[in-house]
MARSE-742273 format. One record per residue (C-alpha): x, z, y; residue number from 1; residue in one letter. Coordinates in nm, 3 decimals, decimal comma. Example, Ala and Ser with C-alpha at 12.3 -4.5 7.8 and 13.67 -1.06 7.14 Angstrom:
2
<node px="1,230" pz="0,780" py="-0,450" num="1" residuo="A"/>
<node px="1,367" pz="0,714" py="-0,106" num="2" residuo="S"/>
This chain:
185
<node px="-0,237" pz="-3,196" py="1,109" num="1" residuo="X"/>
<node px="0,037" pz="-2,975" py="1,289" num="2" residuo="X"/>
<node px="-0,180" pz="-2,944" py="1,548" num="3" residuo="X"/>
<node px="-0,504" pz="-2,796" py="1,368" num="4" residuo="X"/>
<node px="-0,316" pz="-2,561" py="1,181" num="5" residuo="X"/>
<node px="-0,121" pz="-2,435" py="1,506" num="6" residuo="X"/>
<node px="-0,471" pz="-2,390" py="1,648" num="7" residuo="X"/>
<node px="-0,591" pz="-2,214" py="1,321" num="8" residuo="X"/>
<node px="-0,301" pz="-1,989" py="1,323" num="9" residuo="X"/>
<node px="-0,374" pz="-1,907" py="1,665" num="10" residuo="X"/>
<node px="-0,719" pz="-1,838" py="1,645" num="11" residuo="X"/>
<node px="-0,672" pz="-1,616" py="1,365" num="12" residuo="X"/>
<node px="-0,372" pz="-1,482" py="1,519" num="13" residuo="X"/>
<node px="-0,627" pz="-1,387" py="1,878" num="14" residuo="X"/>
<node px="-0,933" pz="-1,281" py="1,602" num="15" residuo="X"/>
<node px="-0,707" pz="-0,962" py="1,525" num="16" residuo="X"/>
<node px="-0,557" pz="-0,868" py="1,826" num="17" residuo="X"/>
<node px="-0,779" pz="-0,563" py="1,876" num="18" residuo="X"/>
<node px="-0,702" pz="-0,425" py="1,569" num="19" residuo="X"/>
<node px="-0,416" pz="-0,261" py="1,657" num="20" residuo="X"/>
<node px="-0,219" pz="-0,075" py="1,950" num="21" residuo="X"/>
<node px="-0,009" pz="0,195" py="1,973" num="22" residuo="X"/>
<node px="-0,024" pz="0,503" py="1,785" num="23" residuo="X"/>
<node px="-0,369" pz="0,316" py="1,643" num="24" residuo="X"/>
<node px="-0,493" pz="0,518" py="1,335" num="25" residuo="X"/>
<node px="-0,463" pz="0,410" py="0,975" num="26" residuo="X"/>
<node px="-0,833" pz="0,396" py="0,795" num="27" residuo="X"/>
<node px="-0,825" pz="0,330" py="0,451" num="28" residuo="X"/>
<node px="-1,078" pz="0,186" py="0,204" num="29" residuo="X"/>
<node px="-1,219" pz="0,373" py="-0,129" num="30" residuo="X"/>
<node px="-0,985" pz="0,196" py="-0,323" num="31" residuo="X"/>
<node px="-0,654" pz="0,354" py="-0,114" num="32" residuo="X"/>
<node px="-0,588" pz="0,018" py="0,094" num="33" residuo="X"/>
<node px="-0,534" pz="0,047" py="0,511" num="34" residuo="X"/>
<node px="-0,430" pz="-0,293" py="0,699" num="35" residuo="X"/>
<node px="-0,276" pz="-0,307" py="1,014" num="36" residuo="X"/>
<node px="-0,188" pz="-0,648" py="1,243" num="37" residuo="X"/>
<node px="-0,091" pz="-0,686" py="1,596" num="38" residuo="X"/>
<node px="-0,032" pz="-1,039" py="1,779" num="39" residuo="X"/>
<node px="0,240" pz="-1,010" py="2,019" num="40" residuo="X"/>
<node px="0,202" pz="-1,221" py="2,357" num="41" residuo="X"/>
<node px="0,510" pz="-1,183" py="2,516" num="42" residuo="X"/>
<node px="0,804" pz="-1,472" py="2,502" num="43" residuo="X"/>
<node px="1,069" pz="-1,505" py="2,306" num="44" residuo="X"/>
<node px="1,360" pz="-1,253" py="2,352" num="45" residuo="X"/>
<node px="1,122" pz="-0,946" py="2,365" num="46" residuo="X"/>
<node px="1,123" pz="-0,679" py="2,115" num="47" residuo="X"/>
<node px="0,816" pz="-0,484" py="1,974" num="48" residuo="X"/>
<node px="0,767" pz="-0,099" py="1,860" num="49" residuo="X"/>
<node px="0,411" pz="-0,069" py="1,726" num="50" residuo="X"/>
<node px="0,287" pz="0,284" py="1,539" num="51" residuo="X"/>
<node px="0,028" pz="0,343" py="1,336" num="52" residuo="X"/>
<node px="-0,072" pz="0,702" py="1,249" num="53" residuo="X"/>
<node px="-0,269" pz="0,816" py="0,939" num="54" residuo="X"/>
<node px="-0,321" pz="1,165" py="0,729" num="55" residuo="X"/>
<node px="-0,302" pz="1,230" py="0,316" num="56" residuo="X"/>
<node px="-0,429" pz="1,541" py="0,181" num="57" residuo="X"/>
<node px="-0,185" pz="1,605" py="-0,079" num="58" residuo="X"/>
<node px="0,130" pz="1,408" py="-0,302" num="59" residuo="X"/>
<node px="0,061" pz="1,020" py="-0,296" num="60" residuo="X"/>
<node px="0,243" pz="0,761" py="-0,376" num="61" residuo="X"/>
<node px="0,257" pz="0,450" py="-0,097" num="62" residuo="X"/>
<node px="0,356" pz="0,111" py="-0,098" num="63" residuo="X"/>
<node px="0,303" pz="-0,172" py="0,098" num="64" residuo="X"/>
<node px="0,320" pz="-0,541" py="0,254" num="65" residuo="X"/>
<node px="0,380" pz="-0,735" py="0,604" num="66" residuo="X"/>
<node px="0,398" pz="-1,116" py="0,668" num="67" residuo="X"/>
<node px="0,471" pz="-1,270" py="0,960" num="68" residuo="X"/>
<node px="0,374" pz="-1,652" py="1,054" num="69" residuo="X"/>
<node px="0,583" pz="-1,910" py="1,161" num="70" residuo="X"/>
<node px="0,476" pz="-2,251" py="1,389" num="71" residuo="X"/>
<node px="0,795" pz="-2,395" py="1,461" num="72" residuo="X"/>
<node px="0,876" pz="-2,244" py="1,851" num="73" residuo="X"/>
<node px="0,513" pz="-2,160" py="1,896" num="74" residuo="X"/>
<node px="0,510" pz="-1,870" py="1,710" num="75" residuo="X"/>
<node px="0,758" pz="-1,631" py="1,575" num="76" residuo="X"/>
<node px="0,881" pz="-1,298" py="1,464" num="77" residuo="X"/>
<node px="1,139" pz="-1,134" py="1,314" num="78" residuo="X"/>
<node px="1,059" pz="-0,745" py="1,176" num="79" residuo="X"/>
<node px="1,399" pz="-0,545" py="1,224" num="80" residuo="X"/>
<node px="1,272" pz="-0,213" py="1,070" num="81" residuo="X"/>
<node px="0,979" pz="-0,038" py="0,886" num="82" residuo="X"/>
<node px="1,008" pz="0,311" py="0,923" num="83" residuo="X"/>
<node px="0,758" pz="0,617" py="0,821" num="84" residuo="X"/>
<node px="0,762" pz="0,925" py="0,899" num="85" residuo="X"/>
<node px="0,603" pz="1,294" py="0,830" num="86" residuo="X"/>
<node px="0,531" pz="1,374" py="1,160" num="87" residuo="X"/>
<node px="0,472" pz="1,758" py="0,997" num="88" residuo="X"/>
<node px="0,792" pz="1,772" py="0,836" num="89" residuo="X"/>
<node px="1,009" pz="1,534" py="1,045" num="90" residuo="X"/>
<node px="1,067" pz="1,357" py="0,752" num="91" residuo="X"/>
<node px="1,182" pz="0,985" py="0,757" num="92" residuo="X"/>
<node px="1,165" pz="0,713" py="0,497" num="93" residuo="X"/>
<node px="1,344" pz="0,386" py="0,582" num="94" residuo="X"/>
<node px="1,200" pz="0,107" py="0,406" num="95" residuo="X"/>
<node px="1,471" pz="-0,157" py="0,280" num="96" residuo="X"/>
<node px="1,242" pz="-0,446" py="0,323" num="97" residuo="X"/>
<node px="1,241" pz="-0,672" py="0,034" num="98" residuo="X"/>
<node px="1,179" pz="-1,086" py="0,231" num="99" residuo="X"/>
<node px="1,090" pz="-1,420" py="0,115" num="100" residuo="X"/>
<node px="1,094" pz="-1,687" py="0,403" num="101" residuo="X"/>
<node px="0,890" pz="-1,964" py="0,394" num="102" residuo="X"/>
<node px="0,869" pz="-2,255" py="0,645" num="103" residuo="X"/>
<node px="0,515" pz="-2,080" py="0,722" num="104" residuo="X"/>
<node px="0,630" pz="-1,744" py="0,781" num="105" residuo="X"/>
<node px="0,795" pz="-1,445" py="0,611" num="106" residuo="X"/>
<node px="0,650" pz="-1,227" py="0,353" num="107" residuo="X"/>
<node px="0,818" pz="-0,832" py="0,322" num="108" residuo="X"/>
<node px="0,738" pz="-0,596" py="0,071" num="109" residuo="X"/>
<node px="0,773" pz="-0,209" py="0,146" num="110" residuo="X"/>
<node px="0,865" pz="-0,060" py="-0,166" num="111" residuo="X"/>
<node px="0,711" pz="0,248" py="-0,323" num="112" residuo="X"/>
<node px="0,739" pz="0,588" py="-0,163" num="113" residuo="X"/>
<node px="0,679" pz="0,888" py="-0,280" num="114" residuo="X"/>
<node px="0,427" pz="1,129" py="-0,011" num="115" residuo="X"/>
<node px="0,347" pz="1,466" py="0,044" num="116" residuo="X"/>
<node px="0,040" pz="1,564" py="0,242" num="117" residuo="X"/>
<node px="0,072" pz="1,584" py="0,598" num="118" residuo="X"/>
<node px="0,058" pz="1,351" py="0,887" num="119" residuo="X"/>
<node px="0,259" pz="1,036" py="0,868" num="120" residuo="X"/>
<node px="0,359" pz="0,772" py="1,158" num="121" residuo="X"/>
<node px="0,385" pz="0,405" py="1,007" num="122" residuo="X"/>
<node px="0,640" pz="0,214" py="1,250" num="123" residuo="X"/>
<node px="0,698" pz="-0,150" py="1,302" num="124" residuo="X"/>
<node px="0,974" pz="-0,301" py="1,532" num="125" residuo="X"/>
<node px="1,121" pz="-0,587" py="1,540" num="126" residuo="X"/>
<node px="1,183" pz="-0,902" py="1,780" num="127" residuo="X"/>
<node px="0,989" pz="-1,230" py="1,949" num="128" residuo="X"/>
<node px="1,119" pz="-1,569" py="1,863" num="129" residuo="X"/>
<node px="0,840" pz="-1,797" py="1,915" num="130" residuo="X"/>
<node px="0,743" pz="-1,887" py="2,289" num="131" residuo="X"/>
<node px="0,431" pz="-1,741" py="2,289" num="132" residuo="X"/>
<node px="0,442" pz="-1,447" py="2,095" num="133" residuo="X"/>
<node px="0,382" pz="-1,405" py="1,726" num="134" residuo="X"/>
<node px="0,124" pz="-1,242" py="1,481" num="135" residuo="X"/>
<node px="0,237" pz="-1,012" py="1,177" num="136" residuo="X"/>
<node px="-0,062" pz="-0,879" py="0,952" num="137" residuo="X"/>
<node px="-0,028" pz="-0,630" py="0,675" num="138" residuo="X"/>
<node px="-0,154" pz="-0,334" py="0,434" num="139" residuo="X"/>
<node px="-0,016" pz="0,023" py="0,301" num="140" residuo="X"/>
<node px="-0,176" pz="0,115" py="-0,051" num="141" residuo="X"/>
<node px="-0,217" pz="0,479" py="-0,094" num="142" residuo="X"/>
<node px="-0,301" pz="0,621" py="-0,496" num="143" residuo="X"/>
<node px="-0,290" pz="1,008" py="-0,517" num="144" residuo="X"/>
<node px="-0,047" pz="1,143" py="-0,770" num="145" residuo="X"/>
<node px="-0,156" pz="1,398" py="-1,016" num="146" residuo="X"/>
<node px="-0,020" pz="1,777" py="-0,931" num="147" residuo="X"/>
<node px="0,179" pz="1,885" py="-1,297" num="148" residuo="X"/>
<node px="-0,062" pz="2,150" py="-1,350" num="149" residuo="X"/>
<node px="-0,369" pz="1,870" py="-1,320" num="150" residuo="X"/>
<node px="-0,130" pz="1,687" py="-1,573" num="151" residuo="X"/>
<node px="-0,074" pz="1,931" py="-1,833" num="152" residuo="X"/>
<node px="-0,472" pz="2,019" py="-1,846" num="153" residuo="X"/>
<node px="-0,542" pz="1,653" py="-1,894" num="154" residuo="X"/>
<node px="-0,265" pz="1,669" py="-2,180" num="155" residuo="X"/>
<node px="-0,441" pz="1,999" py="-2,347" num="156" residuo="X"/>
<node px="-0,776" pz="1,854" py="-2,324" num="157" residuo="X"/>
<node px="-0,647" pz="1,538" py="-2,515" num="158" residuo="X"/>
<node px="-0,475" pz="1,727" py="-2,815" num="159" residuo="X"/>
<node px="-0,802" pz="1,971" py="-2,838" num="160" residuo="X"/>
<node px="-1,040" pz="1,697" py="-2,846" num="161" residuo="X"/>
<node px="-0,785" pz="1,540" py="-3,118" num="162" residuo="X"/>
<node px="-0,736" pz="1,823" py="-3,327" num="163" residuo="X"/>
<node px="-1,117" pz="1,840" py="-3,345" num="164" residuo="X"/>
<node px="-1,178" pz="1,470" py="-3,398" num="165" residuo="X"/>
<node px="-0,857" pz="1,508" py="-3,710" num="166" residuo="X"/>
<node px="-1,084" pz="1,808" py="-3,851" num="167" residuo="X"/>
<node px="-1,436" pz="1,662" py="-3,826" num="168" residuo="X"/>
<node px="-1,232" pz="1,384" py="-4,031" num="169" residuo="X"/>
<node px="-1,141" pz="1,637" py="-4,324" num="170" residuo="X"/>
<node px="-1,482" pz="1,779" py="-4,325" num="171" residuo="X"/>
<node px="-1,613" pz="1,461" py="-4,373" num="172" residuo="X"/>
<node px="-1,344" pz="1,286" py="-4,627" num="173" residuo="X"/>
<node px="-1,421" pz="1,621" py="-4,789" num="174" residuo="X"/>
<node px="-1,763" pz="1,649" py="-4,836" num="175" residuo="X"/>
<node px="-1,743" pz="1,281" py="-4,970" num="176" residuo="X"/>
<node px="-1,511" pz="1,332" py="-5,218" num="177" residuo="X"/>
<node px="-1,745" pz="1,663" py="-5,335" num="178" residuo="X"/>
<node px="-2,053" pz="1,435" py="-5,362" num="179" residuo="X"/>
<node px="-1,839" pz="1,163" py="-5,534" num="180" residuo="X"/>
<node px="-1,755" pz="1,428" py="-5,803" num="181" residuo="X"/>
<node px="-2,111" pz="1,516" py="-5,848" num="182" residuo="X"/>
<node px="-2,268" pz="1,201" py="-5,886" num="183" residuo="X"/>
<node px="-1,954" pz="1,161" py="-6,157" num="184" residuo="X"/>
<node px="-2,045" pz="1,452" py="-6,343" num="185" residuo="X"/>
């Protein structure tokens, strides 16, 4: 059994090592999601800087995931930092990387960032434990944010199309209670 799912991990581990390099750009899906992997094939010992670049058009919010997977000695990493930065602005945001180890691997969570358009570097570094390398996978969710003035039109619309929905209401209510006092009379 330990043997089929080292050679599982493996072979999914090899079936994304072209998907990433350095500097390899970030393309994300309709729905705001980019993922990102890189298998690692040197020994234990060695570290690891990989970059990933991508672009946003205006304010965004960002947030994000990485796991790594553990087989014993056979594979292993250990991410030491998850930085991005506005490569426009010089900007950097230091992710404090929220983990939760398993005995499979270890799951981090990049918490939510507030973006401003521009160009943005993604990097991951961290360190080789297992003796042939090791595999980390991940994704970076991207959901534009509303400018304020987008907001407050969206507000204005709302209360006009509710003050005309609360009037159409007193027409109505009024125009019943007029044919209720005819009918009466």
């Amino acid at each position: 059994m330990k043997k089929l799912l080292a050679a599982s991990a493996i072979a999914m581990a090899l079936s994304f090592a072209g998907t990433a390099a350095q500097a390899a750009p970030l393309t994300f899906s309709s729905n705001g999601v980019a993922t990102f992997s890189n298998v690692i094939t040197t020994g234990a010992g060695s570290t690891f800087s990989d970059n990933y670049t991508f672009s946003l058009p205006g304010n965004s919010s960002a947030s994000g995931s990485l796991t790594t997977i553990t087989l014993g000695q056979l594979l292993g990493l250990a991410i030491n930092s998850v930085t991005l930065t506005n490569t426009t602005t010089n900007t950097v945001f230091n992710a404090v990387l929220n983990s939760s180890s398993t005995a499979t691997g270890t799951n981090y969570s990049i918490p939510v960032t507030l973006l401003t358009g521009g160009s943005y570097k993604l990097n991951i570094a961290g360190s080789v434990s297992g003796l042939s390398g090791g595999f980390y996978a991940g994704g970076l969710n991207v959901a534009a944010v509303p400018e304020a003035s987008t907001t407050a039109m969206m507000l204005g619309g709302l209360a006009l199309v509710g003050f005309v929905a609360l009037r159409r209401r007193r027409n109505e209510d009024s125009k019943s209670f007029a044919a209720s006092q005819m009918t009466a009379a």
